[in-house]
C-alpha positions as CSV (number, residue, x, y, z in Angstrom):
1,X,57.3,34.8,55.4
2,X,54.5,37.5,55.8
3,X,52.7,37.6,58.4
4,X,49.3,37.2,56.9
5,X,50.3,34.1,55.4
6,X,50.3,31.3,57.9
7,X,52.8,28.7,57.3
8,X,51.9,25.9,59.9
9,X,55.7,25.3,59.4
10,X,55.8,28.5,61.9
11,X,54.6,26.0,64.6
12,X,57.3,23.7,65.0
13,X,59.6,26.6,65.2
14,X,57.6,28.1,67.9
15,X,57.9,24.5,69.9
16,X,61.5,24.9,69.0
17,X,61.9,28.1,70.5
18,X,59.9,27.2,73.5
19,X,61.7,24.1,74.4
20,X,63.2,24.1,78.2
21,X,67.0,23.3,76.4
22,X,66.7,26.4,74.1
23,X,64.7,28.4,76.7
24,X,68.0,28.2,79.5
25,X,70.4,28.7,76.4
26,X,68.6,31.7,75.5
27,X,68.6,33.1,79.6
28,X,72.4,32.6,79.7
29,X,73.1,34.9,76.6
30,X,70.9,37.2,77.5
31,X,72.2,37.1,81.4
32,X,74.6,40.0,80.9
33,X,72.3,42.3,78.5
34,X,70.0,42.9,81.8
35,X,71.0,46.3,81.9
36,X,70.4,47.6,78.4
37,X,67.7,46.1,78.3
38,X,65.8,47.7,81.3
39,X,67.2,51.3,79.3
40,X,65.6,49.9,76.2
41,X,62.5,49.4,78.5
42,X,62.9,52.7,79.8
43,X,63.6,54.5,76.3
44,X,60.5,52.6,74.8
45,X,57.9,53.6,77.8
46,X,58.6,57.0,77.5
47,X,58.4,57.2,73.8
48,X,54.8,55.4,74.0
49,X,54.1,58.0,76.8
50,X,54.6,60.5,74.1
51,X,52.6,59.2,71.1
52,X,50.0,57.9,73.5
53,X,47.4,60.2,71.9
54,X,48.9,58.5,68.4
55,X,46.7,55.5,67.3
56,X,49.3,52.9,66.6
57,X,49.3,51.6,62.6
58,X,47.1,48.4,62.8
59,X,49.6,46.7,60.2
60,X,53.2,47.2,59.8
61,X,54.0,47.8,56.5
62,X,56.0,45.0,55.6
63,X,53.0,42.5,56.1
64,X,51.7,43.5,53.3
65,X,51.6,41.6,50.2
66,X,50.6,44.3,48.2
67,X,53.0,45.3,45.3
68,X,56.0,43.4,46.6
69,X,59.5,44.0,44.8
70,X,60.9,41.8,42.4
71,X,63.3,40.2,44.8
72,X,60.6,39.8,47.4
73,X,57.8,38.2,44.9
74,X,60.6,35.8,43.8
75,X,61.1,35.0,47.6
76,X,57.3,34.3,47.3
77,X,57.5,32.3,44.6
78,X,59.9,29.6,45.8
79,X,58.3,29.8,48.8
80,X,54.7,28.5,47.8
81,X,56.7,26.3,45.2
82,X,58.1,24.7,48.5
83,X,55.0,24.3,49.9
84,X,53.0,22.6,47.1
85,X,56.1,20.2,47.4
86,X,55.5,19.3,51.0
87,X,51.9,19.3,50.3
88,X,52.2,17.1,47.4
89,X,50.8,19.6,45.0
90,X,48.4,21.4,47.2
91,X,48.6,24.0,49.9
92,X,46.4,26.3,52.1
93,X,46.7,29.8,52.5
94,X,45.4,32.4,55.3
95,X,45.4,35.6,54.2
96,X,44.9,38.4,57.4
97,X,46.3,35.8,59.8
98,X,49.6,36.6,61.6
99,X,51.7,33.9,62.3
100,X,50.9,33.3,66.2
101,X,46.8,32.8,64.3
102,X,46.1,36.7,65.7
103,X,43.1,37.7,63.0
104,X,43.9,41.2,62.7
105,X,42.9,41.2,59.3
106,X,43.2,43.4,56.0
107,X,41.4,46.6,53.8
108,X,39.2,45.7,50.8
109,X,41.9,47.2,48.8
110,X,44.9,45.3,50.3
111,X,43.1,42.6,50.3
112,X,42.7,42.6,46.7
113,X,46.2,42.8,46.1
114,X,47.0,40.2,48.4
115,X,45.0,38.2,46.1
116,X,46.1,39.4,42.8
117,X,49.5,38.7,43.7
118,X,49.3,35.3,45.4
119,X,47.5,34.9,41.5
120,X,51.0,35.5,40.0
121,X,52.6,33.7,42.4
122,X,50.6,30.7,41.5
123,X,50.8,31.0,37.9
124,X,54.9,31.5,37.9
125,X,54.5,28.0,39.7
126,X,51.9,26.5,37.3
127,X,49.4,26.2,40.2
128,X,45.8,27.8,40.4
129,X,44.1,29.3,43.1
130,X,40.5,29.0,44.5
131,X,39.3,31.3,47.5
132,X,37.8,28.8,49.8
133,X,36.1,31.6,52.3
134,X,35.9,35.1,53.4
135,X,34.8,36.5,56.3
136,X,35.1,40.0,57.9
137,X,37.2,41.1,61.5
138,X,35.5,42.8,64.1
139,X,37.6,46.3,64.2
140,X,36.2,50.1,64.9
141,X,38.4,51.3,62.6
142,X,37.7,50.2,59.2
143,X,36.1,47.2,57.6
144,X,38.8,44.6,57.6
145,X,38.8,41.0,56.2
146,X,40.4,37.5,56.3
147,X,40.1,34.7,53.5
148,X,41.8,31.6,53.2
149,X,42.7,30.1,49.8
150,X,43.8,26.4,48.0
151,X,46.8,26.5,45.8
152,X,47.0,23.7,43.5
153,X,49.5,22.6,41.0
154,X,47.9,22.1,37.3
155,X,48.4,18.4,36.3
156,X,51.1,17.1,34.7
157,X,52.7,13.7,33.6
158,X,49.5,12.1,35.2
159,X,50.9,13.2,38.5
160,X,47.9,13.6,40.4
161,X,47.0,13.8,44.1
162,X,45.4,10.7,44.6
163,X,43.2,10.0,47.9
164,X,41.4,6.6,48.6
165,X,38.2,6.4,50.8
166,X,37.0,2.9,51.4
167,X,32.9,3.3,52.0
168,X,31.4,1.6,54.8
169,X,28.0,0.8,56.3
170,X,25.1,-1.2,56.8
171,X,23.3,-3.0,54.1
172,X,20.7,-0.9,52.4
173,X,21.7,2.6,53.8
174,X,22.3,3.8,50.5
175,X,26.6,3.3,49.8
176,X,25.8,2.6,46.4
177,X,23.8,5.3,45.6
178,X,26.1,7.9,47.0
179,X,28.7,6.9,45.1
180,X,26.8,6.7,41.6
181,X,25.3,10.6,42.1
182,X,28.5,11.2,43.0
183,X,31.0,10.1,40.0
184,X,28.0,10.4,37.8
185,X,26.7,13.8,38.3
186,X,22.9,12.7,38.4
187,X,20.8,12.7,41.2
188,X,19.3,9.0,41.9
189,X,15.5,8.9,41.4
190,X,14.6,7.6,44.5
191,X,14.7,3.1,43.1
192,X,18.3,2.9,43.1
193,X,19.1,4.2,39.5
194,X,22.6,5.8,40.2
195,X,23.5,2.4,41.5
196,X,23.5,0.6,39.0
197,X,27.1,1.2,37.0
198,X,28.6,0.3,40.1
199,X,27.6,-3.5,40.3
200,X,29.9,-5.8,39.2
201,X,27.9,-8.7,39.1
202,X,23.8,-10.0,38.0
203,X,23.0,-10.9,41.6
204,X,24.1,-7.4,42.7
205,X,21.7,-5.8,40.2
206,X,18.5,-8.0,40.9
207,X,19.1,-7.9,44.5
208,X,20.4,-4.2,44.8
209,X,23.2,-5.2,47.6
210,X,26.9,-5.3,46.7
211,X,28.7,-8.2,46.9
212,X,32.1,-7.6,46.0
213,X,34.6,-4.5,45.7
214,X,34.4,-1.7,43.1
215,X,36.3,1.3,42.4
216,X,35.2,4.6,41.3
217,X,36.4,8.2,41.1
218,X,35.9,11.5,41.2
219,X,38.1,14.7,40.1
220,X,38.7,17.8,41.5
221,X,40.7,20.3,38.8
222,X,43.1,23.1,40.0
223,X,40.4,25.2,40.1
224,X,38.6,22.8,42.5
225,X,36.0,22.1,40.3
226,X,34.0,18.2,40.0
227,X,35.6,16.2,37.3
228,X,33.4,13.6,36.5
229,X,31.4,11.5,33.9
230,X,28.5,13.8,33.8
231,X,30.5,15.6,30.7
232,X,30.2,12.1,28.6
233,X,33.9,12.2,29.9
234,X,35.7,8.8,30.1
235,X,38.3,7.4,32.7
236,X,40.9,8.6,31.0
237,X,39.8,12.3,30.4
238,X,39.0,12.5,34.3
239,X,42.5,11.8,35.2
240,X,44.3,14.0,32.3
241,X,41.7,17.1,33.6
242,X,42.3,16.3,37.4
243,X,44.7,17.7,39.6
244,X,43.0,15.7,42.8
245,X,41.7,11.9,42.9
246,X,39.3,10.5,45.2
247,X,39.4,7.0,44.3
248,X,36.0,5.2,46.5
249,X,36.3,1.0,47.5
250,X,33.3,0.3,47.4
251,X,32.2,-2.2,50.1
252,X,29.8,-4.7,50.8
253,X,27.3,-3.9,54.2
254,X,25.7,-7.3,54.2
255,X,27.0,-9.4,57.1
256,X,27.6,-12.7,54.6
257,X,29.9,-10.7,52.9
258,X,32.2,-9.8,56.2
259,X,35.7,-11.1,54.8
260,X,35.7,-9.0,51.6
261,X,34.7,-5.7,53.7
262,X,37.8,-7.0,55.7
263,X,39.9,-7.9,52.4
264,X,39.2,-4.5,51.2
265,X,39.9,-2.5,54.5
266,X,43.4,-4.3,55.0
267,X,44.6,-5.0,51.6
268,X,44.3,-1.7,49.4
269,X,45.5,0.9,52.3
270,X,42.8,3.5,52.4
271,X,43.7,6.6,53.5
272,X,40.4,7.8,55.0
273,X,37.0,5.9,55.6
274,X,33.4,6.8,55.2
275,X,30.7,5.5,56.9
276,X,27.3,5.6,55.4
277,X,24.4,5.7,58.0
278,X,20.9,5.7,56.5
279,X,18.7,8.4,58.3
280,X,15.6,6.2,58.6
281,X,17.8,3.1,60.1
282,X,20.0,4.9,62.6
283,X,22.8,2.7,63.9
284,X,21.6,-1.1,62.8
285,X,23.0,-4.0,61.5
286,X,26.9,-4.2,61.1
287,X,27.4,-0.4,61.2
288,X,29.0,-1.0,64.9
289,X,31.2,-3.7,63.2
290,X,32.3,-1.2,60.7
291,X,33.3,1.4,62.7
292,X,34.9,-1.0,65.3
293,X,37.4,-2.3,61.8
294,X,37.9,1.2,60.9
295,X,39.4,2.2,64.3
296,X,40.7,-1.3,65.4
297,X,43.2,0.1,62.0
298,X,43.8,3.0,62.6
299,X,41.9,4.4,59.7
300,X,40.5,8.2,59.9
301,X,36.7,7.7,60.0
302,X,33.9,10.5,58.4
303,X,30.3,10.1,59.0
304,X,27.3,10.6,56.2
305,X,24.3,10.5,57.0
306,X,22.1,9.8,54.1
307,X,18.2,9.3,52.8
308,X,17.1,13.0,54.8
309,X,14.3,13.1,52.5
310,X,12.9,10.1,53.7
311,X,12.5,11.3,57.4
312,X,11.1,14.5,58.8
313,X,13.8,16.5,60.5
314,X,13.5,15.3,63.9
315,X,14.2,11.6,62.9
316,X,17.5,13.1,61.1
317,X,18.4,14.9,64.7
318,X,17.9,11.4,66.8
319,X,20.4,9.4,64.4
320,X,22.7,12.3,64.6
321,X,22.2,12.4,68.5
322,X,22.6,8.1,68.6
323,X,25.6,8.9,66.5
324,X,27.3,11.5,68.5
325,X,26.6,9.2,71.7
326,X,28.8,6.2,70.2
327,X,31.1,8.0,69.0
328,X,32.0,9.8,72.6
329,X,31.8,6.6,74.2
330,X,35.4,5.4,75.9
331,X,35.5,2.9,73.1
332,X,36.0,5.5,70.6
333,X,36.7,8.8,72.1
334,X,36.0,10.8,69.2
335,X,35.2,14.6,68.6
336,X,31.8,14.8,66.8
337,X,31.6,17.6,64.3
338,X,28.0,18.1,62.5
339,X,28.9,20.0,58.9
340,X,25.7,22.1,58.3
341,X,27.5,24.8,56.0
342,X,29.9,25.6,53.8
343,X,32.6,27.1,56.3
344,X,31.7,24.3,58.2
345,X,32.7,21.3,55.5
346,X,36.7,23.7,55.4
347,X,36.9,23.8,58.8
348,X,36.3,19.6,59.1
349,X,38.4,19.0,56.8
350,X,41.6,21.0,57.9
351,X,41.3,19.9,61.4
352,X,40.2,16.3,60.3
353,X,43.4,15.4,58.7
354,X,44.8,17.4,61.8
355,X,43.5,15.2,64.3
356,X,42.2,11.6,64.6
357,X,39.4,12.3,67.2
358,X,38.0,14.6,64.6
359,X,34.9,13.1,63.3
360,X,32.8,15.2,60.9
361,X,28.8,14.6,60.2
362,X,27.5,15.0,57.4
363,X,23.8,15.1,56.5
364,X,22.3,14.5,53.1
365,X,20.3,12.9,50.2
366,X,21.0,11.5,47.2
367,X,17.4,11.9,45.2
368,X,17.0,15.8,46.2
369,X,20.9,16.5,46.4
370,X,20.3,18.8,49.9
371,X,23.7,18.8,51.2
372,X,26.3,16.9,48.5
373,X,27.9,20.4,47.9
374,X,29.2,20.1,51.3
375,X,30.3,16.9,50.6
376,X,32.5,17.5,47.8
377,X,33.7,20.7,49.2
378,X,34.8,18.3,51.8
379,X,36.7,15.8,49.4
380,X,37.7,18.9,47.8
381,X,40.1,20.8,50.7
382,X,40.9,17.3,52.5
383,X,44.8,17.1,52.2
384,X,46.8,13.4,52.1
385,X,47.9,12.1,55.3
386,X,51.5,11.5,54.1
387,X,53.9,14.5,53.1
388,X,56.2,14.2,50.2
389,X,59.3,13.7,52.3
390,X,57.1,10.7,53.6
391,X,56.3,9.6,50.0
392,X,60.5,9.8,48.8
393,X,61.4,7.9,51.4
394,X,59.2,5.3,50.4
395,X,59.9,5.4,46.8
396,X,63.9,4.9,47.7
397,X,63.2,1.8,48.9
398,X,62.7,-1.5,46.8
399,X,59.8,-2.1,44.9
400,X,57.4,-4.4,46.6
401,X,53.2,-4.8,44.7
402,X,50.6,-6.3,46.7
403,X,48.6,-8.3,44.0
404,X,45.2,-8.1,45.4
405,X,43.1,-9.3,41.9
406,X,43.9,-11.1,39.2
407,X,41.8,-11.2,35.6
408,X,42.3,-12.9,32.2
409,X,42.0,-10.0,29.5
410,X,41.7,-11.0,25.8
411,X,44.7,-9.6,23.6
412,X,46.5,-8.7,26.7
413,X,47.1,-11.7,28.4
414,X,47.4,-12.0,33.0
415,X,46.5,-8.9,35.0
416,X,47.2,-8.1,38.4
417,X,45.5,-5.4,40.5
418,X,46.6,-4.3,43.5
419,X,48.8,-1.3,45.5
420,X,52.6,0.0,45.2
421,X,53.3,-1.0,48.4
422,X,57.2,0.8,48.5
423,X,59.7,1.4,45.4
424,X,58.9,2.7,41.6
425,X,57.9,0.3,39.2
426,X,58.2,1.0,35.6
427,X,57.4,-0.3,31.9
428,X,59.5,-3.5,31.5
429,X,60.9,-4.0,34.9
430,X,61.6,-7.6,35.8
431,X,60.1,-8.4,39.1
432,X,59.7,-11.7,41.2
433,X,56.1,-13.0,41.9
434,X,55.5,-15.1,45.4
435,X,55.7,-17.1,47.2
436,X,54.1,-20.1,45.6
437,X,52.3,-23.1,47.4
438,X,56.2,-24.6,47.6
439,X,57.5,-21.4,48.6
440,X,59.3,-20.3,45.2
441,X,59.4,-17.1,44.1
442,X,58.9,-16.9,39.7
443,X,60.3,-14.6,37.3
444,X,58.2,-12.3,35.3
445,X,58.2,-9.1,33.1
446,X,55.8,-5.9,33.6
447,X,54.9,-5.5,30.1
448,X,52.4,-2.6,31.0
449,X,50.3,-0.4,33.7
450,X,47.3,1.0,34.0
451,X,46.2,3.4,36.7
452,X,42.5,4.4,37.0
453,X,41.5,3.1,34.2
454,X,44.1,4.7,31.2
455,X,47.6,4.1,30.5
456,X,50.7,5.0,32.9
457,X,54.3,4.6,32.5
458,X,55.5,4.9,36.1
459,X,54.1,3.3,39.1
460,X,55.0,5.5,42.5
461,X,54.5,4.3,45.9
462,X,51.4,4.5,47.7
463,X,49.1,4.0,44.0
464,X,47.0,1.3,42.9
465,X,47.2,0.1,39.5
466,X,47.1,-2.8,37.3
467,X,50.0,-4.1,35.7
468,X,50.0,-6.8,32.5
469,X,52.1,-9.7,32.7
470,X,51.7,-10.8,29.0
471,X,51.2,-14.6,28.8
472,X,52.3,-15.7,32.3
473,X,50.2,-18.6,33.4
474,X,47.7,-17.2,36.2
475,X,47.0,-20.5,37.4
476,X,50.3,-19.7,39.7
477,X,48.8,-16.8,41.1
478,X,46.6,-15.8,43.7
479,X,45.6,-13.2,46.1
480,X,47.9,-12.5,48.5
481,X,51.2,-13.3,46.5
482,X,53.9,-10.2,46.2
483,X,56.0,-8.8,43.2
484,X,59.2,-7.6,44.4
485,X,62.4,-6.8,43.4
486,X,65.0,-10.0,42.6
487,X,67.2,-7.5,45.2
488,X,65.2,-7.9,47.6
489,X,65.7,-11.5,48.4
490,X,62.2,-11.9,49.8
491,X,61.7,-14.4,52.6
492,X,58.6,-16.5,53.6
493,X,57.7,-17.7,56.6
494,X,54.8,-20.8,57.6
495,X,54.5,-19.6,61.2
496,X,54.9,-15.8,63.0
497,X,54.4,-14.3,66.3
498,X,52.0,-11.4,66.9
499,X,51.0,-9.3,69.8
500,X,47.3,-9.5,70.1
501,X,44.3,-8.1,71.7
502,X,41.1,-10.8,72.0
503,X,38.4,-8.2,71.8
504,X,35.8,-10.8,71.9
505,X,35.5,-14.8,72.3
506,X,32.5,-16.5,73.7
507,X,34.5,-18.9,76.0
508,X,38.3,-19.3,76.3
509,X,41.1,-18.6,73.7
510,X,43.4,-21.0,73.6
511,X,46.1,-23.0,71.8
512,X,44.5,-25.3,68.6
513,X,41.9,-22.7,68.3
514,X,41.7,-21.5,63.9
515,X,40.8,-18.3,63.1
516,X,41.1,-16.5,59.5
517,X,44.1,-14.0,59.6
518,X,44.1,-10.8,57.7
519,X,47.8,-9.1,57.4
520,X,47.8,-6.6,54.5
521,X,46.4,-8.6,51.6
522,X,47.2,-11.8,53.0
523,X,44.1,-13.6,54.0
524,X,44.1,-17.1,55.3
525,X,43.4,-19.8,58.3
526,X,46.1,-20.0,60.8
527,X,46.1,-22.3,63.8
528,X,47.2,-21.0,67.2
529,X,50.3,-23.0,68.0
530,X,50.8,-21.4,71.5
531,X,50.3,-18.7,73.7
532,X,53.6,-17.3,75.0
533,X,53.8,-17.1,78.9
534,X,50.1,-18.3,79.4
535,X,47.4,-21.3,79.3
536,X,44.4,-19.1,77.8
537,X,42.9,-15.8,77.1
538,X,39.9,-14.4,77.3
539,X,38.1,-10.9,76.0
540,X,40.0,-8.1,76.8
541,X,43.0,-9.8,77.5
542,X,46.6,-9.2,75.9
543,X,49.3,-11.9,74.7
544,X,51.9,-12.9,72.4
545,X,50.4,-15.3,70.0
546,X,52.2,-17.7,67.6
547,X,50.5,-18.7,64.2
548,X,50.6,-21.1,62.0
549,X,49.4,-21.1,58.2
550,X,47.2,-23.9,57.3
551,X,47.7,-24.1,53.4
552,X,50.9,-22.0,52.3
553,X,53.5,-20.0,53.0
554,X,53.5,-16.1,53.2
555,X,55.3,-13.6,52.7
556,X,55.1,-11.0,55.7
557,X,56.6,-7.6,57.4
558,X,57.7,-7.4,61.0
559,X,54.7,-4.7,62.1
560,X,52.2,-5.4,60.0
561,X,48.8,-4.5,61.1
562,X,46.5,-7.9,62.2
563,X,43.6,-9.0,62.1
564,X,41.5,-12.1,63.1
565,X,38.2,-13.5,63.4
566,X,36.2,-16.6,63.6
567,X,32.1,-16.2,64.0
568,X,31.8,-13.9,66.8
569,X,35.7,-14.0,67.7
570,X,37.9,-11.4,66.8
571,X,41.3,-9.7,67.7
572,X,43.9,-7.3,66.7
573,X,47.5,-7.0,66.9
574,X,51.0,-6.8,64.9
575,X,53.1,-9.0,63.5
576,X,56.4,-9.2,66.0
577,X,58.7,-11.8,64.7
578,X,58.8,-14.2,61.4
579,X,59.9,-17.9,62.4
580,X,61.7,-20.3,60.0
581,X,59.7,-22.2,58.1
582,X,60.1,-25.9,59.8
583,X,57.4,-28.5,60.9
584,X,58.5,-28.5,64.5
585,X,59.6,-25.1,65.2
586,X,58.7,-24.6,69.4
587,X,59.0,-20.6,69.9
588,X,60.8,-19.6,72.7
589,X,58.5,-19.2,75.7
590,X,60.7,-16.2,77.4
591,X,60.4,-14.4,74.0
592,X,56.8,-12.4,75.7
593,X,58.8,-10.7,77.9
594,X,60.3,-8.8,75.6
595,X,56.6,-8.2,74.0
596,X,54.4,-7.6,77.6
């Protein structure tokens, strides 16, 4: 690989090199060289002593990328291919950066070249390029520069990098709005107009507060360009341009409508979450709560601040100041990162996918737009979490769909919404739906898909779609229920035992107490059956808890992320172990010790 071009790849075979194993290996081979080398040494001081008065060449000439041979530029080629294959469809570039992140640097002229043939590069692997930034290397010599650049694939067979961002806040600080100017392409004019194709619902519009979860999206081309409806385009023309998908869930602030911000947060993966903060509010209302669900699962959290041109600019500096405060608190231990520029929004989004503790700032407005380039520049460079190896694995295994929604559509028949959890699913598979209220699993056809809104043939793992089940009665479905493979031989269980954390109850927490349990999509009351190895708990406490469903079976994954609450109680955990499904199943008291 050239030098100037930094594969991060470089970095795990640096930590391979470096390891104390290879390091003693590498001291026994060269234990009998000693000799030549201190001649080597010898030979090389005194032929620097006699080009002292040379100035050394600032690059070597094979780190150049500038005319390469054929052989090398196919070398290249395969290379970057490689990489948009790890980064599923996108990767980064640093030109002028050596491999150990030295910037030394290159000419305006090699520089140039660098770029023109990274250009062909791209376009023998149907990708495009976009220089992200430029800046120039202090050096006496000559006027040297560095510029890093996104490679991304051109779309094809609707086989688009898709990212979700589930959008959090309080009520009233202005979720809505920043999702309408976004996907729209209009700037709101200050009474809540780009909010308004959002709502799902008549009370939403009247009242101006959403009450139950919508989707939008946004496109990014090749080019990194916006793809969105402000061409007249339609759902289906953003997807065929885009080469990148943000898909926002957007959810409700309002404290009444707690479970579905929960429902939405567990049940349709996100990937990353963004957490509106209105300027004029600071934090207020169930932002705290928010942020607490966010981290409590693991999801990487973004901060906007919005509605700047309501406040003069030291009220924007004392919310971004309470903000910064929270967020280094033990509680969080996060990295506060203000994005006031361009270079800025790259640089959060490289090292925020880089690092959890990351947590960029953002600070703008919807009605005069100051700021929302950052923003999408932002959305535009952030890569997935996952790699493709990550992604194949995952579509080797059987397929298993979450059904989070279910609709009645004239002509087409039942419709289920919800995420790919593992597997492919295709055009006319036959699939198993479950478990019902007896526990059965029923047979049924996928007679269609659709995936942001226009048509789709094959359903990968990790996507959310809607798939039509022609004229299967939807009175036996619900929300929670799983389609999987008949291979799979899926099991169901009335009770399971989870490792918890109580991170709030007023009084004691103990066995008969119900709570509402969230577990992927599955949302229902649960009764605690027992507390392994103890009496009680109270906040802050650990334990291995047993559960019991109150109204019908489940079907669950040993691991699965938990979460409960009931009024002010709440707690976190993982599923541990599935028990069968009998009346009076006693768990094993000795089992905690294998759990403390």
């Amino acid at each position: 690989m050239d030098a100037q071009v930094a594969n991060r790849c470089s970095i795990k075979s640096a930590a391979k090199a470096s390891s104390p194993q290879n390091a003693a290996e590498s001291r026994i081979e060269n234990a009998p060289k000693k000799k030549s080398r201190t001649r080597r040494g010898r030979r090389g001081k005194r032929r620097r002593g006699k080009k002292a008065n040379e100035p050394p060449p600032f690059l070597p000439p094979e780190l150049k990328l500038v005319n390469p041979t054929q052989y090398r530029f196919e070398h290249l080629a395969t290379q970057l291919k490689w990489r948009l294959q790890e980064g599923r469809g996108e990767a980064v570039y640093q030109i002028g950066v050596e491999d150990n992140g030295l910037l030394v640097g290159l000419t305006e002229e090699d520089m140039k070249a660098s770029l023109k043939t990274l250009r062909r590069m791209a376009e023998k692997v149907g990708a495009d390029i976009t220089l992200l930034r430029e800046r120039e290397v202090d050096c006496d010599r000559a006027r040297r520069k560095i510029a890093e650049v996104l490679v991304r694939k051109v779309p094809d067979d609707q086989q688009f990098l898709d990212l979700r961002v589930a959008v959090l806040g309080n009520v009233d600080s202005g979720k809505s709005t920043l999702l309408g100017v976004l996907t729209q392409g209009e700037l709101d004019n200050g009474r809540g107009r780009a909010r308004l194709n959002l709502f799902r619902h008549l009370h939403e519009i009247q009242t101006g507060r959403t009450s139950s979860i919508s989707f939008e999206i946004l496109g990014f081309n090749s080019k990194g360009e916006v793809v969105n409806y402000s061409d007249s385009r339609t759902a289906e023309e953003i997807c065929e341009s885009s080469s990148k998908m943000i898909t926002f869930i957007d959810l409700a602030g309002h404290y009444k409508y707690l479970k579905t911000t929960i429902f939405g947060l567990t049940s349709y993966c996100p990937d990353f979450a963004m957490l509106v903060v209105g300027a004029n509010t600071g934090i207020a209302g169930t932002t705290r709560e928010h942020l607490g669900l966010a981290m409590a699962l693991k999801v990487p959290i973004f901060i906007v601040v919005s509605k700047v041109d309501l406040c003069g600019k030291s009220t924007v500096e004392k919310t971004v100041r309470q903000l910064e405060r929270v967020l280094k608190q033990p509680g969080c231990n996060k990295v506060p990162m203000v994005v006031s520029n361009p270079d800025d929004a790259v640089t959060a989004a490289q090292q925020f996918a880089q690092s959890s503790s990351v947590t960029p700032i953002f600070t703008l407005s919807s009605v005069s737009g100051e700021n929302l380039d950052l923003l999408k520049v932002f959305f535009n460079i952030l890569p997935p979490l996952s790699n493709s190896k990550e992604q194949e694995e995952l579509m080797q295994q059987l397929t298993e769909f979450q059904v989070d929604e279910i609709y009645s559509v004239p002509d087409v028949g039942t419709v289920v919404g919800g995420t790919l959890y593992s597997g492919v699913c295709r055009e006319g598979d036959r699939l198993v739906v479950g478990p019902t209220d007896d526990g059965r699993f029923l047979r049924l056809k996928v007679c269609s898909i659709h995936r942001n809104r226009s048509g789709c043939r094959v359903l990968r793992a990790g996507q959310a779609a809607t798939l039509a089940l022609g004229n299967f009665d939807r009175s036996l479905l619900r929300k929670g229920m799983v389609m999987v493979s008949p291979k799979m031989n899926p099991t169901i269980c009335w009770q399971f035992e989870a490792a918890i954390v109580l991170l709030f109850h007023a009084k004691t927490f103990r066995r008969g107490f119900q709570v509402t349990v969230h577990v992927g999509n599955v949302r229902q009351t649960a009764t605690v059956e027992c507390l392994l190895g103890k009496e009680e708990l109270r906040t802050g406490e650990r334990a291995v808890v047993c559960f019991r469903f109150l109204k019908h079976p489940e079907y669950l994954r040993v691991g699965a992320k938990l979460l409960f609450r009931e009024g002010v109680t709440k707690g976190i955990g993982h599923v541990t172990h599935l028990l069968p499904s009998t009346q009076n199943h006693v768990p094993d008291q000795n089992r905690n010790q294998n759990h403390s």
